[in-house]
C-alpha positions as YAML, in Angstrom:
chain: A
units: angstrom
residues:
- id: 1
  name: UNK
  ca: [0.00, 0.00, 0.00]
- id: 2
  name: UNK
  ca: [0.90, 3.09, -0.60]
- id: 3
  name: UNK
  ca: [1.71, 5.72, 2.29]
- id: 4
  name: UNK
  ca: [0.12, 8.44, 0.31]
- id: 5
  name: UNK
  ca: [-3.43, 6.66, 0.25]
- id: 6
  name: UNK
  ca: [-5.85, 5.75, 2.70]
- id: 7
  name: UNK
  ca: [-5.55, 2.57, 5.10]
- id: 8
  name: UNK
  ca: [-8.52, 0.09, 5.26]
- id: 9
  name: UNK
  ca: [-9.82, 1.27, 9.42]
- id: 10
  name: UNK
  ca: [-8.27, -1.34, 11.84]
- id: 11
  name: UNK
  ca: [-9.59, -2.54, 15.40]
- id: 12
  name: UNK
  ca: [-9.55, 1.17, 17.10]
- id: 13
  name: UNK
  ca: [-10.78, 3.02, 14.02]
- id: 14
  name: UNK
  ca: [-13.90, 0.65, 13.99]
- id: 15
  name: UNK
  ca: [-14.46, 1.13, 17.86]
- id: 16
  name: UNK
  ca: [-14.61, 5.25, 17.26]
- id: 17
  name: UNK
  ca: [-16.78, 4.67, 14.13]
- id: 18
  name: UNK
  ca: [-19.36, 2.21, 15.79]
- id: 19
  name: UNK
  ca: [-19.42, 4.87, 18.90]
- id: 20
  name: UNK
  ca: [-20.04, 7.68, 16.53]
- id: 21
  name: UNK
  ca: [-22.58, 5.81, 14.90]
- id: 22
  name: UNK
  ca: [-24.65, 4.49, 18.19]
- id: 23
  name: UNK
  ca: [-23.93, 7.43, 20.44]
- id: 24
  name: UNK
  ca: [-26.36, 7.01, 22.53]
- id: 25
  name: UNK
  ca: [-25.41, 3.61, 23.02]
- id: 26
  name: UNK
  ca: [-22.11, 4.42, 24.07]
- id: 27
  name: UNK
  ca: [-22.88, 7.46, 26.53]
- id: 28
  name: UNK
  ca: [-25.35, 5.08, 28.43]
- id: 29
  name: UNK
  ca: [-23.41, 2.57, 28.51]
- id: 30
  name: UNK
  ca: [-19.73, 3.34, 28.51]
- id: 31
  name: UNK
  ca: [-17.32, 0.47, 27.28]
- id: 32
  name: UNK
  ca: [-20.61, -1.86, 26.60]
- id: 33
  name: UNK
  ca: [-19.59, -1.32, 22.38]
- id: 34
  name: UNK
  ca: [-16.99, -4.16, 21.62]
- id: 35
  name: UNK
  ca: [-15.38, -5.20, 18.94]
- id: 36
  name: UNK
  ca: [-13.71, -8.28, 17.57]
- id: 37
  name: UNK
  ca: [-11.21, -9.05, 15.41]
- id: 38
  name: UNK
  ca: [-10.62, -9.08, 12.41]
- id: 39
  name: UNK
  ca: [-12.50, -12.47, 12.35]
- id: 40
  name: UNK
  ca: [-11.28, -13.31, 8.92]
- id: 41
  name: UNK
  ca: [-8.90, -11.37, 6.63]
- id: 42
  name: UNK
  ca: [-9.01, -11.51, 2.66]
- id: 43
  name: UNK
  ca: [-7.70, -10.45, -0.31]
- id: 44
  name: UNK
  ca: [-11.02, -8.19, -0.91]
- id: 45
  name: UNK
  ca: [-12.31, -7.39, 2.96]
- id: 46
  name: UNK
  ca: [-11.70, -7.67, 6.90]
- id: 47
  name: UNK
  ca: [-14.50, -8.96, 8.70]
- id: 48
  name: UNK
  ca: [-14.98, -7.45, 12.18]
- id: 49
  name: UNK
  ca: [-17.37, -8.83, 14.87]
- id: 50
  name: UNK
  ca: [-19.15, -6.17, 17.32]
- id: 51
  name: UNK
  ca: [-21.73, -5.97, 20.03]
- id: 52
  name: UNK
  ca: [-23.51, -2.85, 20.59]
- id: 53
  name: UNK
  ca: [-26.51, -2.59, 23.77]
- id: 54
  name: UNK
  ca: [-30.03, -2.56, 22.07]
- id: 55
  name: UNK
  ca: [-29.38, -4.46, 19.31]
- id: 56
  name: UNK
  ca: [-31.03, -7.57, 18.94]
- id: 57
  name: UNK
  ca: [-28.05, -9.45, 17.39]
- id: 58
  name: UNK
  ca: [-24.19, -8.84, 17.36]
- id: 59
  name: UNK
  ca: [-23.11, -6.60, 13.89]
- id: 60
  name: UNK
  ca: [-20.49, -7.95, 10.87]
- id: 61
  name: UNK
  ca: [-18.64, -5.34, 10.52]
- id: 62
  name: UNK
  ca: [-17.01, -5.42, 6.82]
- id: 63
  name: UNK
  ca: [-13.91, -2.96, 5.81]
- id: 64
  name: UNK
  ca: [-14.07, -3.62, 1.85]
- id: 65
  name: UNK
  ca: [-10.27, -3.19, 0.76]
- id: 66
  name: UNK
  ca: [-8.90, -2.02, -2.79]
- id: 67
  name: UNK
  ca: [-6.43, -5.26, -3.57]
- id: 68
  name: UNK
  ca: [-4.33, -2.51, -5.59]
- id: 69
  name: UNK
  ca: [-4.31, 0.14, -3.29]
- id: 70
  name: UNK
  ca: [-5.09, -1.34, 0.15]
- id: 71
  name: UNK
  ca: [-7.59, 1.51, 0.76]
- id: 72
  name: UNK
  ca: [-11.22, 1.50, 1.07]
- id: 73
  name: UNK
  ca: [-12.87, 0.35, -1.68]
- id: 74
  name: UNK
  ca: [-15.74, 2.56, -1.49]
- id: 75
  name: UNK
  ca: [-17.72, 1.79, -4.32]
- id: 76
  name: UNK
  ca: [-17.73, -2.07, -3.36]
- id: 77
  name: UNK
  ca: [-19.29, -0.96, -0.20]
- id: 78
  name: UNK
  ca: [-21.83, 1.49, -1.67]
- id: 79
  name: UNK
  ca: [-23.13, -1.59, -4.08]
- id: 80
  name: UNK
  ca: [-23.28, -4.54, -1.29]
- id: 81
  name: UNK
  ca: [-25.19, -2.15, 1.09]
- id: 82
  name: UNK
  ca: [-27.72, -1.08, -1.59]
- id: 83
  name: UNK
  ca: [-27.79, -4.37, -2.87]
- id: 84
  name: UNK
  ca: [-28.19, -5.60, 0.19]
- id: 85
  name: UNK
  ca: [-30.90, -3.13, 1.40]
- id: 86
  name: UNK
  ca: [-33.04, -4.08, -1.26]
- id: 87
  name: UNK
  ca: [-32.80, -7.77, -1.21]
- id: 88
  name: UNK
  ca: [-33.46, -7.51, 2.69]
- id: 89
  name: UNK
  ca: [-36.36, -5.49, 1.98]
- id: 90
  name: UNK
  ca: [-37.96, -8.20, -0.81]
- id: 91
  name: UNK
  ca: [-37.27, -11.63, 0.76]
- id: 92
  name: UNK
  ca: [-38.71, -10.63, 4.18]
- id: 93
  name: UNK
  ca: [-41.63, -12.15, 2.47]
- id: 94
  name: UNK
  ca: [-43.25, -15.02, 1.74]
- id: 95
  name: UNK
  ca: [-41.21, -17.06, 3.90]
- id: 96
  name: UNK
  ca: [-38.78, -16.25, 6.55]
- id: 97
  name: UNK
  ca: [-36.83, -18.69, 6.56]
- id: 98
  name: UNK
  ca: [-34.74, -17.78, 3.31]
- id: 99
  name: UNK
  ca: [-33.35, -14.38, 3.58]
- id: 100
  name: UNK
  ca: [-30.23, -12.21, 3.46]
- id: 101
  name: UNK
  ca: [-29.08, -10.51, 7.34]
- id: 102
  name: UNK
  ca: [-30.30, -7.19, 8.08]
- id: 103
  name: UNK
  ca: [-28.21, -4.20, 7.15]
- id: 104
  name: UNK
  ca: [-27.87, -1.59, 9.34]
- id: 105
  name: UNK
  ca: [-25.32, 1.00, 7.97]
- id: 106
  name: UNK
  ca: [-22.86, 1.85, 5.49]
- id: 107
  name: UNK
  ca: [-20.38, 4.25, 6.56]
- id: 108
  name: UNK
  ca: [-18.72, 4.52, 2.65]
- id: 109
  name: UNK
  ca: [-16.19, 6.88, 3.20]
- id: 110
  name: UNK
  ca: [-14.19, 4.11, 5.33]
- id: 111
  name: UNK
  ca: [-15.96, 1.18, 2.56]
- id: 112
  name: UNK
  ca: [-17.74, -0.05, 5.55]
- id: 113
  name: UNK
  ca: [-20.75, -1.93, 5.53]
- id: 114
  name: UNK
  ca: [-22.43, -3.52, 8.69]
- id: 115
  name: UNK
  ca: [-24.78, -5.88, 8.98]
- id: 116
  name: UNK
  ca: [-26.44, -8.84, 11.02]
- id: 117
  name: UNK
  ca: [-24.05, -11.02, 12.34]
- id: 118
  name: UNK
  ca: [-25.77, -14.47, 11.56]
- id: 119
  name: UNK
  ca: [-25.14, -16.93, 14.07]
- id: 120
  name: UNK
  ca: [-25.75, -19.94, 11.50]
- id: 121
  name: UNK
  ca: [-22.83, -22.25, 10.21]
- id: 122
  name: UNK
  ca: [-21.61, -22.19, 6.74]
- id: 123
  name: UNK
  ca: [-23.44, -25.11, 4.16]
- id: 124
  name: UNK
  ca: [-20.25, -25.55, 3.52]
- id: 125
  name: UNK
  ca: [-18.99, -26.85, 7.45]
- id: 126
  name: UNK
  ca: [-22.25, -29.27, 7.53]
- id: 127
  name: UNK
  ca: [-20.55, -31.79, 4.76]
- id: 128
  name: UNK
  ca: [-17.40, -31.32, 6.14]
- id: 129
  name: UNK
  ca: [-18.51, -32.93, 9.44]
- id: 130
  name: UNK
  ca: [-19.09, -36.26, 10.40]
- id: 131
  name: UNK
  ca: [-22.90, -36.34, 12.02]
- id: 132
  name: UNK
  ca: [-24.88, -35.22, 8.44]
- id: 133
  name: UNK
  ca: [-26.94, -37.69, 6.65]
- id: 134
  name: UNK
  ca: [-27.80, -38.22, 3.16]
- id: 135
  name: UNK
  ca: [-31.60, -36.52, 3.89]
- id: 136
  name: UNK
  ca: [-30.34, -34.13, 5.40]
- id: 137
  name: UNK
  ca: [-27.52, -33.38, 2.73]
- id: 138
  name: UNK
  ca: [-30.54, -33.44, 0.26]
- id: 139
  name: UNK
  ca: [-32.34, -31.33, 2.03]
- id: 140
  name: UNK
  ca: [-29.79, -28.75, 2.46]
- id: 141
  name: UNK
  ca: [-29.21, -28.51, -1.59]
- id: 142
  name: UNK
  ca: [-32.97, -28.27, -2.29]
- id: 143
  name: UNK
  ca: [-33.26, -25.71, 0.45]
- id: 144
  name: UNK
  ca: [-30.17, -23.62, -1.73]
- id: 145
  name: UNK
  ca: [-32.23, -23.85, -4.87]
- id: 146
  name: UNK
  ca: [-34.95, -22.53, -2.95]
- id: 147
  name: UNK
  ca: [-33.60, -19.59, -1.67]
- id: 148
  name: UNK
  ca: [-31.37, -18.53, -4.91]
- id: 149
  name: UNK
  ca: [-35.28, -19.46, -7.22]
- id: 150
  name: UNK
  ca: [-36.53, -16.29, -4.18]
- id: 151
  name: UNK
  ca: [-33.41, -14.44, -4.93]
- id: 152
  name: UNK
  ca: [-34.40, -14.40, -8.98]
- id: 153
  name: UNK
  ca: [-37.80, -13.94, -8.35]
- id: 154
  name: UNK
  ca: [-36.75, -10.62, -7.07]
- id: 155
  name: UNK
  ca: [-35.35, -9.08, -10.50]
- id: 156
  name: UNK
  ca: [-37.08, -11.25, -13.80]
- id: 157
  name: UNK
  ca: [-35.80, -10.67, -16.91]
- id: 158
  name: UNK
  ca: [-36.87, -11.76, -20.62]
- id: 159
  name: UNK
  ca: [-35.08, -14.92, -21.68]
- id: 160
  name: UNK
  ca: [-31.66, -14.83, -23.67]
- id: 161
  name: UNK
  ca: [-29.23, -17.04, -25.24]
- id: 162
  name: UNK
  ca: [-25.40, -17.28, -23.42]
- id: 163
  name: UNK
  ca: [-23.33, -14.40, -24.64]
- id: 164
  name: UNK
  ca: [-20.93, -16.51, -26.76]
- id: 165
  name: UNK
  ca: [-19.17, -13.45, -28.53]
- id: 166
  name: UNK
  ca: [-17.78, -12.51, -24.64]
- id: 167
  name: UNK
  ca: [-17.38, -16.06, -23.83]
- id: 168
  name: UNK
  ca: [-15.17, -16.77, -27.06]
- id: 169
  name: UNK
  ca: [-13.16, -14.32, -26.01]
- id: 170
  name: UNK
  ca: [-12.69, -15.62, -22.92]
- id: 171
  name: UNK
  ca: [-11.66, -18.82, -24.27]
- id: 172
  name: UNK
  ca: [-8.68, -17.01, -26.25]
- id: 173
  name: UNK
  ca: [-7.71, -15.71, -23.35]
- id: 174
  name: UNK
  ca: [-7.99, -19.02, -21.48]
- id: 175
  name: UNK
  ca: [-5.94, -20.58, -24.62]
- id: 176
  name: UNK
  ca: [-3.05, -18.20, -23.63]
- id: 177
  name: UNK
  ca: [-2.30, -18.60, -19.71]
- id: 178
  name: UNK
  ca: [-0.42, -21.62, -18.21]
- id: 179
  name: UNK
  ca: [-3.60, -23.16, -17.90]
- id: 180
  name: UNK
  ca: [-3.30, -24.79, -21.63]
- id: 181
  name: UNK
  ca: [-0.36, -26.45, -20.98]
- id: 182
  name: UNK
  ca: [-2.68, -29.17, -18.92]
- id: 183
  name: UNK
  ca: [-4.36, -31.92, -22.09]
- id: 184
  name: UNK
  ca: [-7.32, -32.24, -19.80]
- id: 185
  name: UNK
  ca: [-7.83, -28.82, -19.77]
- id: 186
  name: UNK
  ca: [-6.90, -27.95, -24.00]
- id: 187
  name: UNK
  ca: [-9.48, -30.59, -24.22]
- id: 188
  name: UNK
  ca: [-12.25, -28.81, -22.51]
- id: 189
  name: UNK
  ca: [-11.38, -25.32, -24.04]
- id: 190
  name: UNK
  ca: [-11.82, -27.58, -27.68]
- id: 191
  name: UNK
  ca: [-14.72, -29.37, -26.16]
- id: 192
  name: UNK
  ca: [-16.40, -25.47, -25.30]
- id: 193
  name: UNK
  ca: [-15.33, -24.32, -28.68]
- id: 194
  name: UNK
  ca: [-16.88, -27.66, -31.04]
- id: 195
  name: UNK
  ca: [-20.00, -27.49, -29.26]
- id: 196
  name: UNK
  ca: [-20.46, -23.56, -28.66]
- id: 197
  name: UNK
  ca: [-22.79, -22.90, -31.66]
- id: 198
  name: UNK
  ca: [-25.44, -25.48, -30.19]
- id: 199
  name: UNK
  ca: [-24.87, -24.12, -26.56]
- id: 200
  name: UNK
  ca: [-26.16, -20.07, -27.68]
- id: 201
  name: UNK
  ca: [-28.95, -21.88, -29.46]
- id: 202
  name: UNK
  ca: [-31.30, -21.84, -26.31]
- id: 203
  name: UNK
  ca: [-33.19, -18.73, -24.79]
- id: 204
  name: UNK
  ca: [-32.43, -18.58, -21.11]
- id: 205
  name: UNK
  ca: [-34.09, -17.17, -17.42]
- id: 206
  name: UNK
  ca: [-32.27, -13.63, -16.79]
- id: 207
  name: UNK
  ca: [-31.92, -12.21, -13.72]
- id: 208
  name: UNK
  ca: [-29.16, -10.68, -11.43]
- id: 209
  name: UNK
  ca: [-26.86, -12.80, -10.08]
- id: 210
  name: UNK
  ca: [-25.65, -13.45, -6.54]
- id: 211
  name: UNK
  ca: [-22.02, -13.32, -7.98]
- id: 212
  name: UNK
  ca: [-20.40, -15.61, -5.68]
- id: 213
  name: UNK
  ca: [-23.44, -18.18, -4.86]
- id: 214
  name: UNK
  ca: [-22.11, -21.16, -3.13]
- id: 215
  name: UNK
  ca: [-22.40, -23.14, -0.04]
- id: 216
  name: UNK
  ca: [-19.84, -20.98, 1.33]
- id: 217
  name: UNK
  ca: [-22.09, -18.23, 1.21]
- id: 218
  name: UNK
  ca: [-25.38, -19.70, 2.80]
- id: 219
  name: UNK
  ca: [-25.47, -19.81, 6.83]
- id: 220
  name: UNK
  ca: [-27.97, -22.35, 7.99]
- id: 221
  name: UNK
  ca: [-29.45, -23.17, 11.75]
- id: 222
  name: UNK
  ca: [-33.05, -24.37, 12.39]
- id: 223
  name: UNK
  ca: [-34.86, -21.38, 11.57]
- id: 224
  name: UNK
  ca: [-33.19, -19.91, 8.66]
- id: 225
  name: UNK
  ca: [-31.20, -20.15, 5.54]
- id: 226
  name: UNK
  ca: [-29.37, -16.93, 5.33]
- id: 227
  name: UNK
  ca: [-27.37, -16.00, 1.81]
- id: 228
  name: UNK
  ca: [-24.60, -13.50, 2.13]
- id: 229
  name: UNK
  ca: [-21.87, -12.13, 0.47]
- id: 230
  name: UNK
  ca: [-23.80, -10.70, -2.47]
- id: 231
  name: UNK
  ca: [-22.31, -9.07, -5.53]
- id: 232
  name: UNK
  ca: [-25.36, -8.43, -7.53]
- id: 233
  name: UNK
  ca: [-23.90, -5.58, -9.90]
- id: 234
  name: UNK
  ca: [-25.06, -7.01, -12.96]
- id: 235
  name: UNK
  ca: [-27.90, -8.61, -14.81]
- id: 236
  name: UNK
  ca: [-26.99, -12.18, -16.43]
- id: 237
  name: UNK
  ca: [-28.59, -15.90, -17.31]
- id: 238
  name: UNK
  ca: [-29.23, -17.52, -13.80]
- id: 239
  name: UNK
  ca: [-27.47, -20.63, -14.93]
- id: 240
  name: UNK
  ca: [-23.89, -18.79, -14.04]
- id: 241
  name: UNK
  ca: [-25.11, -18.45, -10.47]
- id: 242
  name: UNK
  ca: [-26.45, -22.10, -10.75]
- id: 243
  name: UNK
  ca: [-23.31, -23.49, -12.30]
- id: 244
  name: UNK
  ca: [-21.29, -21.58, -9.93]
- id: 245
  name: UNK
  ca: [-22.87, -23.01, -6.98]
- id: 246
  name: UNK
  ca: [-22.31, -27.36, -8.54]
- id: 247
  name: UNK
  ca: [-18.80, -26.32, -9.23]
- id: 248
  name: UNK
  ca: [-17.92, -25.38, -5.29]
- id: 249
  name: UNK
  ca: [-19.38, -28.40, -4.59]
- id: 250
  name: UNK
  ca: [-17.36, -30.64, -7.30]
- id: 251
  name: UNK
  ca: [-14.44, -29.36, -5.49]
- id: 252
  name: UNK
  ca: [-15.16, -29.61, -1.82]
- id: 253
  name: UNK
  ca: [-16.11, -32.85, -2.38]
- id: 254
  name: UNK
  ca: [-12.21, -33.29, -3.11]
- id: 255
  name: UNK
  ca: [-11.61, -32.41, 0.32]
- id: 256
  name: UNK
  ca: [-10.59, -35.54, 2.16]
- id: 257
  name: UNK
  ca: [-12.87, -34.45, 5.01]
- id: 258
  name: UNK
  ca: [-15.94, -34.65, 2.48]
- id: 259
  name: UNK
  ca: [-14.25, -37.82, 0.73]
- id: 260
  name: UNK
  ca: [-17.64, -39.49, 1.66]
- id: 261
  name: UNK
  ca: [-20.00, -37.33, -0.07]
- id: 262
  name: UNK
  ca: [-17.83, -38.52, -3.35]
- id: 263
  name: UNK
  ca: [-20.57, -41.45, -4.29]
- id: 264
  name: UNK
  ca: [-23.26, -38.56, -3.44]
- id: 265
  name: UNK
  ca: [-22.08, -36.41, -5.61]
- id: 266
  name: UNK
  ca: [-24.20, -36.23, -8.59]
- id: 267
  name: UNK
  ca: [-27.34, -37.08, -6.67]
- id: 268
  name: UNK
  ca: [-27.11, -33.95, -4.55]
- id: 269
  name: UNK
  ca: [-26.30, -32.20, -7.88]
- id: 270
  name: UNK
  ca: [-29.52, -33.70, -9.57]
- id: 271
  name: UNK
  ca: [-31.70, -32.43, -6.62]
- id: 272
  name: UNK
  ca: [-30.10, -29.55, -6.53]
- id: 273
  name: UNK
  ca: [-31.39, -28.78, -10.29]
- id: 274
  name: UNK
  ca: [-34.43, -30.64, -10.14]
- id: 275
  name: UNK
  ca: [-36.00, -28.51, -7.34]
- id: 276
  name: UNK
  ca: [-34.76, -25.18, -8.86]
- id: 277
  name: UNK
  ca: [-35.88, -26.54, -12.83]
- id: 278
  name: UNK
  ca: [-35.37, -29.19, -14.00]
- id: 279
  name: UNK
  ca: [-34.77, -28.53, -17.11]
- id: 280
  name: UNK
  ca: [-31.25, -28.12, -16.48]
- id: 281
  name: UNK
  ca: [-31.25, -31.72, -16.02]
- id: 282
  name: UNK
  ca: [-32.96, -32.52, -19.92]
- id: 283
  name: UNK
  ca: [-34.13, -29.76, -22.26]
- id: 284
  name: UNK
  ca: [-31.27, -27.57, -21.42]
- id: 285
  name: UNK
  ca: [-28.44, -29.95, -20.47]
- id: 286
  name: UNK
  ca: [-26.54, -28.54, -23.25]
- id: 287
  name: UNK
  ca: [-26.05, -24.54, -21.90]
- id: 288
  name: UNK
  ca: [-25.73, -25.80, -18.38]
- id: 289
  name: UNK
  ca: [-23.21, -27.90, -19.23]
- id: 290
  name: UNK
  ca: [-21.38, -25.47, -21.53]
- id: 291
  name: UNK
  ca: [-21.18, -22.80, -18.74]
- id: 292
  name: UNK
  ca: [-20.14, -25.14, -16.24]
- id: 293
  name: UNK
  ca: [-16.62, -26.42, -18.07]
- id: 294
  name: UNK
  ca: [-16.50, -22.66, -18.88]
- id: 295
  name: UNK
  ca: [-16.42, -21.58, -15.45]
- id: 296
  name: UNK
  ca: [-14.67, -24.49, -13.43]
- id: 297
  name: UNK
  ca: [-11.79, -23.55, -16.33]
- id: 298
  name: UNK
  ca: [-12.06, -20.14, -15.13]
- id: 299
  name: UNK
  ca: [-12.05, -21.32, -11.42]
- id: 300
  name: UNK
  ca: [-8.79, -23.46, -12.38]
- id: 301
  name: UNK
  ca: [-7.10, -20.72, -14.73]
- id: 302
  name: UNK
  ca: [-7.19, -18.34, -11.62]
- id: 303
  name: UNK
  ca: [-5.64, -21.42, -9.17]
- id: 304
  name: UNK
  ca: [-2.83, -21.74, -11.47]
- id: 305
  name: UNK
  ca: [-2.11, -18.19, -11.22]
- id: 306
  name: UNK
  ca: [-1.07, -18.51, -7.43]
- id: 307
  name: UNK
  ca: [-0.19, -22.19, -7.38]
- id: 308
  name: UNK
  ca: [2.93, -22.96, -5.05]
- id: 309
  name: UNK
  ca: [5.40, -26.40, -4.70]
- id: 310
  name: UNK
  ca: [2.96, -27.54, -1.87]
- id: 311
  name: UNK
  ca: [1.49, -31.11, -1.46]
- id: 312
  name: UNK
  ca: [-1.95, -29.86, -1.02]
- id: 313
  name: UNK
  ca: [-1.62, -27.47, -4.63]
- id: 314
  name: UNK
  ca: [-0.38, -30.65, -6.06]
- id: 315
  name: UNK
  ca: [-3.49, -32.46, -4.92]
- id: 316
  name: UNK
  ca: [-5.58, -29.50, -6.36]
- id: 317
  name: UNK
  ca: [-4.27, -29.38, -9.48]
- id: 318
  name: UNK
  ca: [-4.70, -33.22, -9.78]
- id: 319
  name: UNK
  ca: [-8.75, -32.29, -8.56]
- id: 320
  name: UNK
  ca: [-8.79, -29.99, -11.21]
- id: 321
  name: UNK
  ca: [-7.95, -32.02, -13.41]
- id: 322
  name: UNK
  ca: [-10.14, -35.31, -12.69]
- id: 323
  name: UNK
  ca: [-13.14, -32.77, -12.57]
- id: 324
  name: UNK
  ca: [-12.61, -31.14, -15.69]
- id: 325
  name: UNK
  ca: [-11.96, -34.49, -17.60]
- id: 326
  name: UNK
  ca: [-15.42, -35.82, -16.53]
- id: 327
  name: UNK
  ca: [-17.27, -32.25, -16.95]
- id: 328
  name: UNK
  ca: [-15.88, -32.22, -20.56]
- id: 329
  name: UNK
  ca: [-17.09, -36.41, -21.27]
- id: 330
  name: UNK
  ca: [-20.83, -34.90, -19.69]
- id: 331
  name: UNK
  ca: [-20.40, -32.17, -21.91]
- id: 332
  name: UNK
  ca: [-19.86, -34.22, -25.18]
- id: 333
  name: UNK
  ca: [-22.84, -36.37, -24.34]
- id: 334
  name: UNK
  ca: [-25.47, -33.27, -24.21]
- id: 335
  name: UNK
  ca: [-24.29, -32.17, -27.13]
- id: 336
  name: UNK
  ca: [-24.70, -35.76, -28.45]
- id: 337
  name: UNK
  ca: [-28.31, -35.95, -27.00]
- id: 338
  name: UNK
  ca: [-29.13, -32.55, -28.21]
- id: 339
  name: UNK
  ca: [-28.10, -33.61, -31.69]
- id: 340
  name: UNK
  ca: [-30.21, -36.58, -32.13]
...
């Protein structure tokens, strides 16, 4: 970072800014505001944990950071808190149960956004235990496709075919990194280019997308299934969000703590589909396929970027390339299917 620019607020700064922002709070009850953390530090945001008298839960506090500059990233934190505001406001209703946590401020000057702390446990930490059965592993992925079918039914679009110009292009691109020096993945990239034509051929649900939809990103106790991390900027076909979501799980399932969910696998993927449509699993087999091998190549183009000479990237890479091998065989045989 540097010294000429604006630091991302640390531990203190947060403090002063959360006793600014609940003043009343603070002067009636002083040293009652506290503040954790940071929870979890990333390339793109700090997570902060605070309590603060009279509110009904504990607050997230996120400091959205500039990866160039280490600053604020200010217009990152203006678009999650609107985006958040108005998803917040829309999926209060019909059912509780799926919704997003409740925003409380942005402070944007400092990229701050603060929200609901949600007490739930990642999707994600549920397969990676030992106590969860198979219903309950089903009924975790058809209450996902639940909650992302609320999150479209928010913004509905007319119907469009995949933007194969843009994805071309990122093909080329693709065809020019390290990533093409793999065979299983020059395959795919041939694979997405013989079979592209076909793929634009079908008119597909439009909506905004999460951005970043995966189990990851959805908190879960008993009474609620809680999406966060949001990046709706942009209106696109739902099956990127949908895809995005099957490919996190091809992977985790590569985890040797989830090594049992392997025979699983495309079960929970079928019901998955089938309860958000299932045409993804017939009629339009072909596009879902196609943007699947495009984006687990994207997913894998980015890991080889900031691969290392460790065991477990070694491992990765030979996930990577086990998954990709059988996405591309799934996505010859749609096309095949389509054809006849």
């Amino acid at each position: 970072m540097r010294p000429d620019l604006p630091s991302s607020p640390d531990h203190a700064e947060i403090h002063a800014l959360l006793c600014r922002r609940f003043a009343s709070a603070a002067a009636e009850h002083p040293g009652a505001i506290l503040v954790e953390g940071p929870t979890r530090v990333g390339r793109y945001s700090r997570i902060f944990r605070a309590q603060v008298p009279g509110l009904p839960t504990p607050l997230v506090v996120k400091c959205l950071v500039d990866p160039a500059t280490g600053g604020p990233d200010r217009v990152s934190a203006r678009n999650q808190f609107d985006v958040l505001e108005r998803v917040h406001r829309a999926m209060r209703v019909p059912d509780p149960f799926f919704r997003v946590p409740v925003p409380y401020f942005l402070a944007e000057g400092d990229g701050v956004v603060a929200a609901e702390w949600v007490e739930g446990k990642p999707m994600t930490d549920f397969f990676l235990s030992r106590g969860l059965t198979l219903e309950r592993g089903r009924d975790l992925f058809r209450s996902a496709a639940v909650w992302i079918r609320r999150f479209f039914a928010l913004r509905p679009l007319p119907p469009a075919p995949i933007d194969m110009p843009t994805l071309l292009e990122g093909i080329e691109a693709m065809e020019h990194t390290p990533l093409s020096r793999f065979r299983s993945a020059s395959a795919a990239l041939a694979e997405l280019r013989r079979h592209a034509e076909a793929a634009a051929g079908f008119p597909l649900e439009r909506s905004w997308l999460h951005g970043d939809f995966k189990a990851d990103n959805l908190l879960v106790d008993d009474a609620s299934m809680v999406g966060i991390d949001l990046h709706a900027r942009y209106e696109n076909l739902v099956v990127h969000d949908l895809a995005s979501f099957v490919n996190h799980w091809e992977l985790m399932v590569c985890d040797p703590r989830a090594l049992r969910w392997r025979r699983h696998r495309e079960e929970l993927v079928r019901e998955f589909l089938d309860a958000f449509d299932p045409g993804y699993l017939r009629e339009r087999r072909l596009p879902y396929r196609w943007i699947a091998l495009y984006g687990m190549l994207g997913i894998w183009e980015e890991f080889t970027r900031r691969r290392k000479r460790t065991l477990r990237h070694v491992y990765l890479s030979a996930c990577f390339r086990h998954v990709v091998r059988r996405m591309t065989r799934e996505l010859a045989e749609a096309a095949g299917e389509h054809a006849r």
